[in-house]
Steps between C-alpha positions, in 0.01 A plus 500: 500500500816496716580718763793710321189509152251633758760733702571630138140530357358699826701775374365462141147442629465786746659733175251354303168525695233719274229638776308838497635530845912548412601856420622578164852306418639847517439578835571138634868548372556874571235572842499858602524382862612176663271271718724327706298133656558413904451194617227440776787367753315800773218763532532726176525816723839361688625388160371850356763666769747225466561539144437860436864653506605208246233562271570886513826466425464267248254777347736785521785254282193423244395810484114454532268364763543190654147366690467235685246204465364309776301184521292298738676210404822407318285384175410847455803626420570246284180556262573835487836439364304276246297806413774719471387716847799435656861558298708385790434296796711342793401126542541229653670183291139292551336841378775579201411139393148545467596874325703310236259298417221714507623833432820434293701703781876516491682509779818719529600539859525337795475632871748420767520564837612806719747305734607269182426168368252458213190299691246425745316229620143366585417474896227329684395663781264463841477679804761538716278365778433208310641148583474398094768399322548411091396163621205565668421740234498230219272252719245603280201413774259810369570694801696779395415833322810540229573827324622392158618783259387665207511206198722718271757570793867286522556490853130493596352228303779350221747423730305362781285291227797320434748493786207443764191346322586355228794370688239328782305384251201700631283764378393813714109509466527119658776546715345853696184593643512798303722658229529841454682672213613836566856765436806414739404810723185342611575190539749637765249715674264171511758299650578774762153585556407114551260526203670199289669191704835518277596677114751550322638797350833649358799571754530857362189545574485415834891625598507769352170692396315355752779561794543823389128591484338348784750349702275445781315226276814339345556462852199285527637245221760208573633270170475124461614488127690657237539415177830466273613786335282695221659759242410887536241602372475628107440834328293475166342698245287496166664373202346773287709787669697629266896424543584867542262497762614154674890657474373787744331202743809350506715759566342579777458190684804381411707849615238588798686470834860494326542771321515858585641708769533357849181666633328396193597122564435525855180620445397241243628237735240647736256489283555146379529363871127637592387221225741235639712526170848599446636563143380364189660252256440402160282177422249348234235238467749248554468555920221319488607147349544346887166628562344381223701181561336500891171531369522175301654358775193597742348391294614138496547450835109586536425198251764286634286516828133497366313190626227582270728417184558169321851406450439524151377868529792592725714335245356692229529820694819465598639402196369849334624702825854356473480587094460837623756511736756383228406792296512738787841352545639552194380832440682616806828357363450644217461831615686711779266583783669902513 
């Protein structure tokens, strides 16, 4: 199956899944109340604060409750998607791919950010008293502790999988003494606490929600990488919501912080800036063709630098890996990305 077929068929498959535990197809197209899936980027009770204003007013312009879902991990919001227990959810592009595939989710906005621009990276971090550098870092002698994030997450484990690991030619579990998998918000707090050696984690989440909420840690971190550039995060929801229903979503995202009276601007901007986001924009499925693209490309890099491989299996593999890439290249050009 290519990657534009099986980008396609999610949607068809997650419609068409028959299980005693999906409510009836009325109520997955027209729920009396919206479930609305955060990502495990922090503890559920800052996000719970965080988010609340957003989700309220997003409620008031629906007209009937919106709750919020947490999860330990960013898996879990993605299976609940699948099993129609989440309608919307904020991802990240790793996550949305997994959603797509899995749960047929279609994406229809994308985040930016408060003071402009429409990314973030991936940073490596250690503590400021520490005399590492990158270099040191990627030794690999077994020595270090590493915080590695959450397997689902773009900035904590796609991006550094293929800019840093792939791109060495190593992998973690032999490169570390121990590798930890955990949300950007602890891996911080390990670094600063001297828990983990080094990690890496996203740059909003250690400028800006960690800075903000306890700036006497942040203080405790000091970067030795960053990553290139990565596109906002993505807005998705259920395919099954009916379109009168998805209108009203978009409406509001796409008018929230922009239209209105001055105050009622202002205070959306406010709102918006205590989740490091400024206004929303329209987007689809198509945002995630580079990442899909990086993936594959992780992916051969990893092979490219297996001494366990033939040359005929790395051949082989690579060959099928750059097939893919050619249709992940093609069905970007032959679709906008916005």
């Amino acid at each position: 199956m290519t990657i534009m077929t099986r980008l396609t068929a999610a949607a068809v498959l997650a419609t068409g899944l028959a299980t005693s535990a999906l409510p009836a197809l009325a109520d997955r197209e027209d729920p009396k109340e919206i479930n609305f899936g955060i990502i495990a980027t922090e503890s559920s009770s800052a996000q719970r604060e965080k988010w609340g204003p957003l989700l309220k007013a997003l409620e008031d312009k629906l007209g009937m409750p919106v709750k919020p879902f947490f999860a330990s991990d960013y898996a879990g919001v993605i299976e609940a998607m699948r099993f129609d227990k989440v309608d919307i959810a904020w991802y990240g592009n790793k996550s949305a791919m997994v959603a797509v595939d899995r749960a047929g989710a279609e994406i229809f906005a994308q985040t930016t950010k408060g003071k402009g621009g429409n990314g973030y990276h991936s940073v490596m971090v250690v503590h400021k008293d520490s005399p590492l550098t990158y270099e040191d870092v990627m030794k690999c002698g077994k020595t270090l502790n590493f915080g590695l994030g959450d397997p689902n997450s773009t900035s904590g484990f796609l991006v550094p999988s293929t800019f840093i690991f792939a791109k060495e030619g190593v992998n973690p579990k032999d490169c570390f003494k121990t590798v930890r998998n955990a949300n950007h918000e602890t891996n911080l707090i390990s670094v600063a606490t001297k828990q983990v050696d080094a990690a890496v984690a996203s740059s909003t989440g250690m400028y800006s929600r960690l800075k903000k909420a306890k700036p006497e840690l942040f203080a405790e971190l000091k970067e030795i990488w960053r990553s290139p550039l990565i596109a906002s995060d993505p807005m998705a929801w259920r395919p099954e919501l009916n379109e009168d229903l998805k209108a009203k979503i978009v409406y509001f995202f796409m008018t929230y912080g922009r239209h209105g009276t001055d105050a009622e601007v202002a205070n959306a901007r406010e709102t918006l800036a205590v989740i490091d986001m400024g206004p929303f924009v329209p987007s689809s499925n198509a945002q995630l063709w580079p990442f899909y693209e990086m993936d594959q490309i992780r992916q051969r890099m990893s092979i490219e630098g297996d001494a366990t491989m033939s040359k005929g299996e790395k051949k082989e593999k690579i060959a099928a890996i750059d097939k893919k890439i050619a249709e992940i290249r093609a069905a970007a050009a032959a679709r906008p990305r916005k």
